[in-house]
TORDOKOL-879646 format. One line per 2 residues: number of its first residue (from 1); their letters; for each residue x, z, y of N, C-alpha, C, O. Coordinates in nm, 2 decimals. Each point is the difference from the previous one (the first is absolute). Layout:
BEGIN
NUM> a> X/Z/Y/X/Z/Y/X/Z/Y/X/Z/Y ~ ...
END
This chain:
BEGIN
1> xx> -1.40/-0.94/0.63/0.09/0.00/-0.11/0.14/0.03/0.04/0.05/-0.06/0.10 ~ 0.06/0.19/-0.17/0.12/0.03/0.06/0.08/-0.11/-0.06/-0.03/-0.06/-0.10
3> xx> 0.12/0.03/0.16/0.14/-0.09/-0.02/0.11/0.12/-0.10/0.11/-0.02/-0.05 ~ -0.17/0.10/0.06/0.13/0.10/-0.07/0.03/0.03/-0.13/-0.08/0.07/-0.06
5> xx> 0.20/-0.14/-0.01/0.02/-0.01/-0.09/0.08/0.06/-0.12/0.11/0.04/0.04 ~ -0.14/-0.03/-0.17/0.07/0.15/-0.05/0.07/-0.08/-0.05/0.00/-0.11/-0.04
7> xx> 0.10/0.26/0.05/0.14/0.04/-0.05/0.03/-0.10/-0.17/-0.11/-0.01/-0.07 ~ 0.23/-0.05/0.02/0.01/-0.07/-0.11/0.03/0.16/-0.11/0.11/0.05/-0.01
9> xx> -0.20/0.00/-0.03/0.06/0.14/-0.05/0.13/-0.04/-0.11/0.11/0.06/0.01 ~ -0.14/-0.18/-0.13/0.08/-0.06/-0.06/0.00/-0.17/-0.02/-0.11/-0.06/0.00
11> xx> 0.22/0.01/-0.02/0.00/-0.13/-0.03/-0.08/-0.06/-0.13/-0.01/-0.12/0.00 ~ -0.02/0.19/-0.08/-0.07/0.01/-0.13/-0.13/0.05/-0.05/0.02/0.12/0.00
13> xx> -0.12/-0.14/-0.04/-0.07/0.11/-0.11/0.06/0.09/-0.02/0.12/0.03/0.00 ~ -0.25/0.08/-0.05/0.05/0.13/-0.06/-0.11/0.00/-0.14/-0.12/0.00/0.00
15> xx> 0.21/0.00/-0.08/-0.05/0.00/-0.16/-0.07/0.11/-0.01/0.04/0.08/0.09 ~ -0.15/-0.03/-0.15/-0.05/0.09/0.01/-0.14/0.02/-0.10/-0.10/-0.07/0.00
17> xx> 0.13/0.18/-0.06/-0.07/0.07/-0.09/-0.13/0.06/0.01/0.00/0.12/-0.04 ~ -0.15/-0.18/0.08/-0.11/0.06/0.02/-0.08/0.07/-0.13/0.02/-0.01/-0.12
19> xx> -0.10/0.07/0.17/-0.07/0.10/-0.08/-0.17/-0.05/-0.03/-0.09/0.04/0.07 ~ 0.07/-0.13/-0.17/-0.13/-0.02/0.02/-0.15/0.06/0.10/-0.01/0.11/-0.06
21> xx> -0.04/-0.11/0.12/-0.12/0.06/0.06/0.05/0.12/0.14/-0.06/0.09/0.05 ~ 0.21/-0.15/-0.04/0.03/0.10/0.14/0.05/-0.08/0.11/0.08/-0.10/-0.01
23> xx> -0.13/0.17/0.13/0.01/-0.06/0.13/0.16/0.02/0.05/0.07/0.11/0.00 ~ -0.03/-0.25/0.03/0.15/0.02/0.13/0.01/-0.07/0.10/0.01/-0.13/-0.01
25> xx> 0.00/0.17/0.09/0.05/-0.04/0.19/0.11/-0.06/-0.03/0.09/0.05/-0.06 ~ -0.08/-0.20/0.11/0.09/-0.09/0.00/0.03/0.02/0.19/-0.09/-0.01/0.09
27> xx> 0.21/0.04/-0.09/0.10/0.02/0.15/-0.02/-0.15/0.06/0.05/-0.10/-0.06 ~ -0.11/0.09/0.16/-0.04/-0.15/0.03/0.11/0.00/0.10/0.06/-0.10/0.00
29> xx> -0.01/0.23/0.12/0.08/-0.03/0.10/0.14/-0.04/-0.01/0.07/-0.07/0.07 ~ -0.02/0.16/-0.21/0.12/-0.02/-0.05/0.13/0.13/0.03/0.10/0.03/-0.06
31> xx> -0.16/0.02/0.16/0.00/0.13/0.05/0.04/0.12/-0.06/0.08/0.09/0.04 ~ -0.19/-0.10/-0.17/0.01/0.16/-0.09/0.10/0.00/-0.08/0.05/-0.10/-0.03
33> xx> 0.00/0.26/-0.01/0.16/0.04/-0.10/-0.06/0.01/-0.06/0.03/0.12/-0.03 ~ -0.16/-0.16/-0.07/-0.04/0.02/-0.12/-0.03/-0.18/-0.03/-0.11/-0.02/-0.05
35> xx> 0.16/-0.05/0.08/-0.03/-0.16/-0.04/0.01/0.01/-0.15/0.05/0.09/-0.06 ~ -0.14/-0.22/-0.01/-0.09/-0.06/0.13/-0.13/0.06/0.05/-0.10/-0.06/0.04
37> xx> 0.12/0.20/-0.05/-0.14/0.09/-0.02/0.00/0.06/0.20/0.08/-0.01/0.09 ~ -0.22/0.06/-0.12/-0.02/0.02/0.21/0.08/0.13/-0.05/0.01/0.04/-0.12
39> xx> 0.04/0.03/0.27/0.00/0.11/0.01/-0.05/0.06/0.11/0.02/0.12/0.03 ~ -0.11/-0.23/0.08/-0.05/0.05/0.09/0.10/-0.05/0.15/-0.03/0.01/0.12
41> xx> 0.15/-0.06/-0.18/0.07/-0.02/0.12/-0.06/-0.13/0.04/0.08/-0.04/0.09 ~ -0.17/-0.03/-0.10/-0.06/-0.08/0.13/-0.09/0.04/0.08/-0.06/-0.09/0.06
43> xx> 0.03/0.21/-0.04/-0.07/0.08/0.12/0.05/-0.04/0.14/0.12/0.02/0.02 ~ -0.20/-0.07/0.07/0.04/-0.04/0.11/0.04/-0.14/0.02/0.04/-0.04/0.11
45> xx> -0.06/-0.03/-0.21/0.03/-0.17/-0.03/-0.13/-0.08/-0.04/-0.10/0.06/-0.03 ~ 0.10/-0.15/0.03/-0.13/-0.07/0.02/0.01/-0.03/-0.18/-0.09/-0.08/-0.03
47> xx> 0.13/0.11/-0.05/-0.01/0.00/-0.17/-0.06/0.13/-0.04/0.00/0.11/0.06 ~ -0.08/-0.15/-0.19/-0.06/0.11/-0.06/0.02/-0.11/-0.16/-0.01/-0.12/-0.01
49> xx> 0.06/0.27/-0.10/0.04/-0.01/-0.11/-0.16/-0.12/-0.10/-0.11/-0.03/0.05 ~ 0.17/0.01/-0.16/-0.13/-0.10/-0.04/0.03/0.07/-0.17/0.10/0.02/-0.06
51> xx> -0.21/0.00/0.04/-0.08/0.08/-0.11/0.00/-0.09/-0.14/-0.07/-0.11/0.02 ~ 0.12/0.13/-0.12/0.03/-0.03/-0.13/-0.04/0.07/-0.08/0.03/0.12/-0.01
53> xx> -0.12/-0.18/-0.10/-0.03/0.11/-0.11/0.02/-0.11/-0.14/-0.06/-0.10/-0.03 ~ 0.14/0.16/-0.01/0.04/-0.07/-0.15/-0.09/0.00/-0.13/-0.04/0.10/-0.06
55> xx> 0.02/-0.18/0.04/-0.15/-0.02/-0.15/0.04/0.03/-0.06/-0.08/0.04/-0.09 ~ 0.24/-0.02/0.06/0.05/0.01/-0.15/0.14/0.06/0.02/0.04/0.04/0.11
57> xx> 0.01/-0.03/-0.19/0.17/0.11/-0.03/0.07/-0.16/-0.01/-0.06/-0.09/-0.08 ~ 0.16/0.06/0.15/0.08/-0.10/0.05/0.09/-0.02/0.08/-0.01/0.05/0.11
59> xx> 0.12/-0.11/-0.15/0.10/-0.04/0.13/-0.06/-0.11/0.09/-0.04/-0.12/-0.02 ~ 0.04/0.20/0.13/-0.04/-0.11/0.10/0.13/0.01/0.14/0.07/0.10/0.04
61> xx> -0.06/-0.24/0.02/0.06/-0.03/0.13/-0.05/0.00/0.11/-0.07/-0.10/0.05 ~ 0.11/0.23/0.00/-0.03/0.02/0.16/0.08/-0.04/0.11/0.13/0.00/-0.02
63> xx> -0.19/-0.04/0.13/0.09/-0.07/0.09/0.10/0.04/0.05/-0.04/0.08/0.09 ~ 0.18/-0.10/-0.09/0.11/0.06/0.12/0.00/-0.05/0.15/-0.01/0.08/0.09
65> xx> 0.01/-0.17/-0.08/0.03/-0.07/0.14/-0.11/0.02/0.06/0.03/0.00/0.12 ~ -0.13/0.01/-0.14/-0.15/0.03/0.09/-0.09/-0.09/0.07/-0.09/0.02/0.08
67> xx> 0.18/-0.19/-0.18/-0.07/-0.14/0.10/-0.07/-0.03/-0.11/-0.03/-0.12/-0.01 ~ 0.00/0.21/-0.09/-0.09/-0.11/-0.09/-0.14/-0.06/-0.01/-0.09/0.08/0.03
69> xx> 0.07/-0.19/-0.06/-0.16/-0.06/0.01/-0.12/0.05/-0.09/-0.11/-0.04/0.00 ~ 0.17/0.17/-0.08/-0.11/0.02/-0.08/0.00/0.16/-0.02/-0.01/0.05/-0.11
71> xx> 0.03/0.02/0.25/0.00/0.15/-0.03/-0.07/0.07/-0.08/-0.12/-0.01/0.02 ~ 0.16/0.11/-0.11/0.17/0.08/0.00/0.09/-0.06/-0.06/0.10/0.07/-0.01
73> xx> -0.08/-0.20/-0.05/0.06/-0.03/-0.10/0.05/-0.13/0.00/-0.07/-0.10/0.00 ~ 0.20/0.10/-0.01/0.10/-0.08/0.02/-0.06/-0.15/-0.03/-0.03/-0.02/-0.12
75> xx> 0.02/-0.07/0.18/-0.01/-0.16/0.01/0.11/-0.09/0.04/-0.02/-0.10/0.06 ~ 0.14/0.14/-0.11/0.16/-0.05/0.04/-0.01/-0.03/0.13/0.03/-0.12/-0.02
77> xx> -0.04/0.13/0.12/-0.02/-0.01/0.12/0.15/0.02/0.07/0.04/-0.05/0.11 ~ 0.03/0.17/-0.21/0.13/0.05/0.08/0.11/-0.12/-0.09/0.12/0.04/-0.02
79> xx> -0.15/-0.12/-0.02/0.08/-0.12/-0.05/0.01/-0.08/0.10/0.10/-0.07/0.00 ~ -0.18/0.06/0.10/-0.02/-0.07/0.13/0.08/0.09/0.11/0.03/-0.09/0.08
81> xx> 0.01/0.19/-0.02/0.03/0.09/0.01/0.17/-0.06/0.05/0.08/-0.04/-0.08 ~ -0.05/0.04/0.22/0.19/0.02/0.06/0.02/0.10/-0.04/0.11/0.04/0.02
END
């Protein structure tokens, strides 16, 4: 198991608008310029993006800081958070 730990991309959630019955890559490394979505920049890092597909048309909260207990999606975790 790596010790290597990702980037806080934000101190926050990202509010966000899904599309019932479509797939999105939640950025697990913290890494990607398309947060909180992959863009591929954890190539070469021991992270791979984690797969989301929304049931329904919703605002949902994706994780910023990248410590949360319930990936992709924010579990206040970055309330705990120096």
């Amino acid at each position: 198991m790596s010790d290597e730990q990702p980037v806080i991309a934000k101190p926050s959630p990202y509010a966000i608008e899904v599309e019932g019955g479509r797939n999105y890559f939640w950025c697990a490394c913290g890494r990607s310029n398309t947060q909180p979505f992959c863009d591929g920049s954890h190539k070469g890092t021991s992270f791979s993006p984690v797969k989301y597909t929304a049931e329904k048309t919703e605002w949902v909260w994706f994780c910023g800081c990248k410590q949360t207990g319930s990936p992709p999606m924010c579990s206040g975790r970055h309330k705990t958070l120096d």
